[in-house]
Backbone as CSV, one residue per row, in Angstrom:
resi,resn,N_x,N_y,N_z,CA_x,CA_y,CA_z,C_x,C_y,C_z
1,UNK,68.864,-50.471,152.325,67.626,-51.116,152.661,67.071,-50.561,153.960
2,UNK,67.780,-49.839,154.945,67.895,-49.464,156.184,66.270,-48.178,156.149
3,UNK,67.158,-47.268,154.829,66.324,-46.130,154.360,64.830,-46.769,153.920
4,UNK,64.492,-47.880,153.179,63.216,-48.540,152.842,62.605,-48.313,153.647
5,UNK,63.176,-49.054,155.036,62.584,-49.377,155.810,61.698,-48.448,156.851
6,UNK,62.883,-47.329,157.165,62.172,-46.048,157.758,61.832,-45.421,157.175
7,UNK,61.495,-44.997,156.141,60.761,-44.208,155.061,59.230,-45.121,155.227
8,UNK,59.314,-46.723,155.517,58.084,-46.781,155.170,56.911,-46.776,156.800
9,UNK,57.984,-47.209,158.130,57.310,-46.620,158.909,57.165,-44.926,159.546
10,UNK,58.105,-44.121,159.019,58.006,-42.714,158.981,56.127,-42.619,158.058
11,UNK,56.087,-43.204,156.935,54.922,-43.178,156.591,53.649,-43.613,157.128
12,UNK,53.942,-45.071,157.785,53.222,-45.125,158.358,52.814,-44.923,159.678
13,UNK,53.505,-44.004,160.227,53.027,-43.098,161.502,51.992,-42.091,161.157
14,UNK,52.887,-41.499,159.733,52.260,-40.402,159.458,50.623,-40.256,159.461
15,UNK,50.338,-41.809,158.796,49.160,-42.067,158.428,48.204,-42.706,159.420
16,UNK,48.948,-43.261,160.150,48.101,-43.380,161.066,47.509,-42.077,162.464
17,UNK,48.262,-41.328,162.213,48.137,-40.048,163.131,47.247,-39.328,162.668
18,UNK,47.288,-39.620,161.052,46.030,-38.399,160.471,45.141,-39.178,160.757
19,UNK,44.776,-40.425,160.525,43.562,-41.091,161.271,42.750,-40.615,162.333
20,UNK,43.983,-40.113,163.264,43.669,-40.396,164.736,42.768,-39.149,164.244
21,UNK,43.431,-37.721,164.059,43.345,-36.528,164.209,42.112,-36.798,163.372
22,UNK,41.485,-37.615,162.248,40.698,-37.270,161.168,39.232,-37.779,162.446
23,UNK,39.430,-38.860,163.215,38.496,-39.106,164.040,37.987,-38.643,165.185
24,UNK,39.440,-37.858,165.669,39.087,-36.679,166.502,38.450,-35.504,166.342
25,UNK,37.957,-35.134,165.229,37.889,-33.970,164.408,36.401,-34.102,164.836
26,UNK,35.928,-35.270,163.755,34.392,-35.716,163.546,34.143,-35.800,164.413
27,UNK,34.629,-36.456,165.777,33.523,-36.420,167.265,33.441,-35.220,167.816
28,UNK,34.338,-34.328,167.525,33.988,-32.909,167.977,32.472,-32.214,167.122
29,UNK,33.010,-32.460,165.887,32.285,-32.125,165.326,30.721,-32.598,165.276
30,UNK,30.460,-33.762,165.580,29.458,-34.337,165.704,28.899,-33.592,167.586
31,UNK,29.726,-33.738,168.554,29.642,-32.998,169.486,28.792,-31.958,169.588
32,UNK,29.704,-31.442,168.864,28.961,-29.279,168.542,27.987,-29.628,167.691
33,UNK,27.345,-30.373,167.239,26.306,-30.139,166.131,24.925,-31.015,167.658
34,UNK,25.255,-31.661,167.771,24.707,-32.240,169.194,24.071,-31.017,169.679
35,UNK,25.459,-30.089,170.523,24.685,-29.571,171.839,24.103,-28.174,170.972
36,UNK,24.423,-27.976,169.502,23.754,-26.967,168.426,22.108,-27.735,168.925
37,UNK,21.517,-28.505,168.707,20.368,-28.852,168.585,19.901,-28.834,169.968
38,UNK,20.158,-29.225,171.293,19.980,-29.269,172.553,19.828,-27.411,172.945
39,UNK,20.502,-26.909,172.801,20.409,-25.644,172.703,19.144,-25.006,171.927
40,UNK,18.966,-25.362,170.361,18.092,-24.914,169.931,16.546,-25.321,170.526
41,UNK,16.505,-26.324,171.350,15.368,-26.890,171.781,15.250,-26.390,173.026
42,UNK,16.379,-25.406,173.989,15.722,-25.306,175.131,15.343,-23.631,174.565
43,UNK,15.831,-22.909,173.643,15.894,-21.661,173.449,14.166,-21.772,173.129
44,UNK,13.950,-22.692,171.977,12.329,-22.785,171.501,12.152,-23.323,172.180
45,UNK,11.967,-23.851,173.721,11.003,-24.037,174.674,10.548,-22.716,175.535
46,UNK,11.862,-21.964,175.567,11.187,-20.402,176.360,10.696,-19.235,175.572
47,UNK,10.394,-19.573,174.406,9.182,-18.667,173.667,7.580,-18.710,173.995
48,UNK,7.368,-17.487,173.908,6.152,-17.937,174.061,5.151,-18.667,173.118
49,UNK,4.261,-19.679,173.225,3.312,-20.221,172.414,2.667,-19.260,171.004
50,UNK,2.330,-19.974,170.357,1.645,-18.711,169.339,0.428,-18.604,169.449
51,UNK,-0.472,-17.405,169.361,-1.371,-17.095,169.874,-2.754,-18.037,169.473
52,UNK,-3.637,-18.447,170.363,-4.901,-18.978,170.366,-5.303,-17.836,169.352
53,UNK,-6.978,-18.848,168.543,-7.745,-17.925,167.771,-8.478,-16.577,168.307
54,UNK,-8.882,-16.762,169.243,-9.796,-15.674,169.990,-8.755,-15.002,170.385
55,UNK,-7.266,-14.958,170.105,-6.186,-13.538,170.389,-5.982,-13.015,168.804
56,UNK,-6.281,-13.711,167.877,-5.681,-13.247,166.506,-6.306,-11.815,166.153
57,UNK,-5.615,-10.964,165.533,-6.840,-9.346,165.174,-7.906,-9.561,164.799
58,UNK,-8.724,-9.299,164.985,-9.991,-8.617,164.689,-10.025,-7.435,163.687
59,UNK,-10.972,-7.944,162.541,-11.780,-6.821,161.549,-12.520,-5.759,162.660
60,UNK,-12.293,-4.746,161.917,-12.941,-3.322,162.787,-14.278,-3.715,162.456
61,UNK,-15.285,-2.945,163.457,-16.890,-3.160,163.557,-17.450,-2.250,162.414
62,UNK,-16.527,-1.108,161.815,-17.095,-0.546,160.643,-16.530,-1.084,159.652
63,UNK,-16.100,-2.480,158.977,-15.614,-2.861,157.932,-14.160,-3.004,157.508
64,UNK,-13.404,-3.595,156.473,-12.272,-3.354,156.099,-11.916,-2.255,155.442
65,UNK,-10.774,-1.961,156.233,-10.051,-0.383,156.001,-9.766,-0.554,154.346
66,UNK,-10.108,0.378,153.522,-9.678,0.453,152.166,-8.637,1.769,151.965
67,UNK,-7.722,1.202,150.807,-6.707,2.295,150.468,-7.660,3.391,149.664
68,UNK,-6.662,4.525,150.211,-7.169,5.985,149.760,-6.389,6.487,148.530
69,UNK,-7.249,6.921,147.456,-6.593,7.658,146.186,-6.176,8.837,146.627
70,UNK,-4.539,9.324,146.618,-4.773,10.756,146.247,-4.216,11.514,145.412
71,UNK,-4.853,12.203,144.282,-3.333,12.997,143.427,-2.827,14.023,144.197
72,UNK,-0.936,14.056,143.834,-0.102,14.616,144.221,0.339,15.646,142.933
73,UNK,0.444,16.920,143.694,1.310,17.427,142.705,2.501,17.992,142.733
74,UNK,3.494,17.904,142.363,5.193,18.515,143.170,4.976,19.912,143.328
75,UNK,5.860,20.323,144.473,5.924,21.509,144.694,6.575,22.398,143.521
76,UNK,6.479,23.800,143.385,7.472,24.689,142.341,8.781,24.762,143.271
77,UNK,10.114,24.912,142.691,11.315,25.063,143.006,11.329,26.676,143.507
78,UNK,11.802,26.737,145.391,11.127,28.141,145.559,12.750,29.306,144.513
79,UNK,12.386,29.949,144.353,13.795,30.885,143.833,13.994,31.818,144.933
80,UNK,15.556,32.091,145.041,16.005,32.804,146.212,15.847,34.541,145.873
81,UNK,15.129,35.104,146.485,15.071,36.645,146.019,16.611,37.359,145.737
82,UNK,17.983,36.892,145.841,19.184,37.462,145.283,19.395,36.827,144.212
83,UNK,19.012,35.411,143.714,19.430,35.096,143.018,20.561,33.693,143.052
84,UNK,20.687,33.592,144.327,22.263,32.778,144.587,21.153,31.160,144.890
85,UNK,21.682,30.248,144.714,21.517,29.209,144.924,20.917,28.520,145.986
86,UNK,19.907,27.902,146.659,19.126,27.958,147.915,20.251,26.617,148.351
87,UNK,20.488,26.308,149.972,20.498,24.934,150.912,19.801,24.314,151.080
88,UNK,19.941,23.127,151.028,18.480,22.373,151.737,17.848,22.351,152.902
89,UNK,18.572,23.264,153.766,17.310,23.748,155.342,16.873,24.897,154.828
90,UNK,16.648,25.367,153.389,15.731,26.742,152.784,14.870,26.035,151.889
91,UNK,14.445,25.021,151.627,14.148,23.997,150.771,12.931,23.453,151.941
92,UNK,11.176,23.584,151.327,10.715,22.985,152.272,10.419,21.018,152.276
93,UNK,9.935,21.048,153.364,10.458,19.383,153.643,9.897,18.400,153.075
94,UNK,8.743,19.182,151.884,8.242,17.884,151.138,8.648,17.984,149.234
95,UNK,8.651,17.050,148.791,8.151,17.305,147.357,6.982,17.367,146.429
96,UNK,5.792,17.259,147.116,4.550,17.133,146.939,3.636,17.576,147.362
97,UNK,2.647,17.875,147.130,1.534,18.472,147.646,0.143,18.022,147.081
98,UNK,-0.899,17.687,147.849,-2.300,17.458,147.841,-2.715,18.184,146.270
99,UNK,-3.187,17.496,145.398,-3.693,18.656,144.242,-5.201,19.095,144.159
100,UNK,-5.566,20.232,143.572,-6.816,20.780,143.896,-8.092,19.980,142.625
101,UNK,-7.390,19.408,141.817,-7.672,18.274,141.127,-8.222,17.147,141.381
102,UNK,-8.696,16.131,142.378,-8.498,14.696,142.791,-9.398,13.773,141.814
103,UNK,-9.694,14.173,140.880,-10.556,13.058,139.561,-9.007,12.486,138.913
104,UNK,-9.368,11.234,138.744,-8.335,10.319,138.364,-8.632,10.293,136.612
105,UNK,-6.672,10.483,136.574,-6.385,11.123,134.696,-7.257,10.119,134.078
106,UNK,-7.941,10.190,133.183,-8.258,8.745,132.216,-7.177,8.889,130.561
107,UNK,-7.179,7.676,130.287,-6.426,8.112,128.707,-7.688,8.473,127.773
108,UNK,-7.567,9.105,126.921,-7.893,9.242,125.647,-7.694,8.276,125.200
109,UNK,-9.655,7.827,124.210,-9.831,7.249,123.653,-8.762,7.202,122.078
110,UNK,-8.391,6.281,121.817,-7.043,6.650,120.434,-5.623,7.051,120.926
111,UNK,-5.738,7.222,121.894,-4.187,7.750,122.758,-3.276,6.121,122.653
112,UNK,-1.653,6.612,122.794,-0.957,4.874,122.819,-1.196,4.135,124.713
113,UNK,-1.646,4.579,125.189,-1.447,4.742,126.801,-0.223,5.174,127.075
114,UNK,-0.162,3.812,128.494,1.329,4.204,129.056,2.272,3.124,128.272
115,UNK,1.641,2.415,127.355,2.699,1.378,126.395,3.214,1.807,124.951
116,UNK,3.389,0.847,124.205,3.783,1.851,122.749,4.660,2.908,122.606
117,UNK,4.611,3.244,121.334,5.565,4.073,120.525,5.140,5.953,120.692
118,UNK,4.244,5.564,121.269,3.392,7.001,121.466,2.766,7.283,119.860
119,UNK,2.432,6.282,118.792,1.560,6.456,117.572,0.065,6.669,118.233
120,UNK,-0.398,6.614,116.973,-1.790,7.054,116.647,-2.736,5.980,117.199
121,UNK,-2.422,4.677,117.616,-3.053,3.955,118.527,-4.413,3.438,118.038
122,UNK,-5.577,2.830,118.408,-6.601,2.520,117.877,-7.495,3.532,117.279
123,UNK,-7.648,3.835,116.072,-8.754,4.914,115.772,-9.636,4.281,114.750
């Protein structure tokens, strides 16, 4: 009966200690989440404000800038006059070039476009 007995306050130490530790835990934790927010409020106090209207950009006095079309056409692969295989510092630095072309492709009327099976399409 001796064993009952300390088995059942061996248990209940046990349990009461995780208590302790389970409540010690949370006030830390509640702690750090605390000075998390105190912190975040002095950090966003030394930013600067966001800008008044009369600082926001300004439209240019000649209008809104519009995007520019341009066709590209790839460069030819240069070939090495021996024959042997070129490096890429013999390789020039673009893949493209301005084309002497710049009217934009249209499809053919009856063509599949860029969708479809590539058939015969509306005729």
């Amino acid at each position: 009966m001796d064993t009952i007995a300390t088995a059942y306050l061996a248990a209940t130490g046990r349990s009461a200690l995780a208590s302790v530790a389970f409540v010690v835990v949370g006030v830390v934790l509640v702690g750090a989440l605390i000075w998390a927010v105190r912190l975040g409020i002095r950090v966003r106090g030394r930013e600067p404000a966001p800008p008044q209207p009369h600082e926001q950009p300004q439209m240019p006095a000649s209008g809104p800038v519009r995007e520019t079309h341009r066709a590209r056409v790839p460069n030819e692969m240069p070939q090495s006059a021996d024959g042997e295989r070129l490096t890429p510092h013999e390789l020039r630095p673009t893949g493209s070039r301005d084309g002497d072309d710049q009217s934009r492709p249209r499809w053919d009327r009856g063509s599949s476009g860029s969708f479809g099976s590539g058939g015969p399409g509306v005729r």
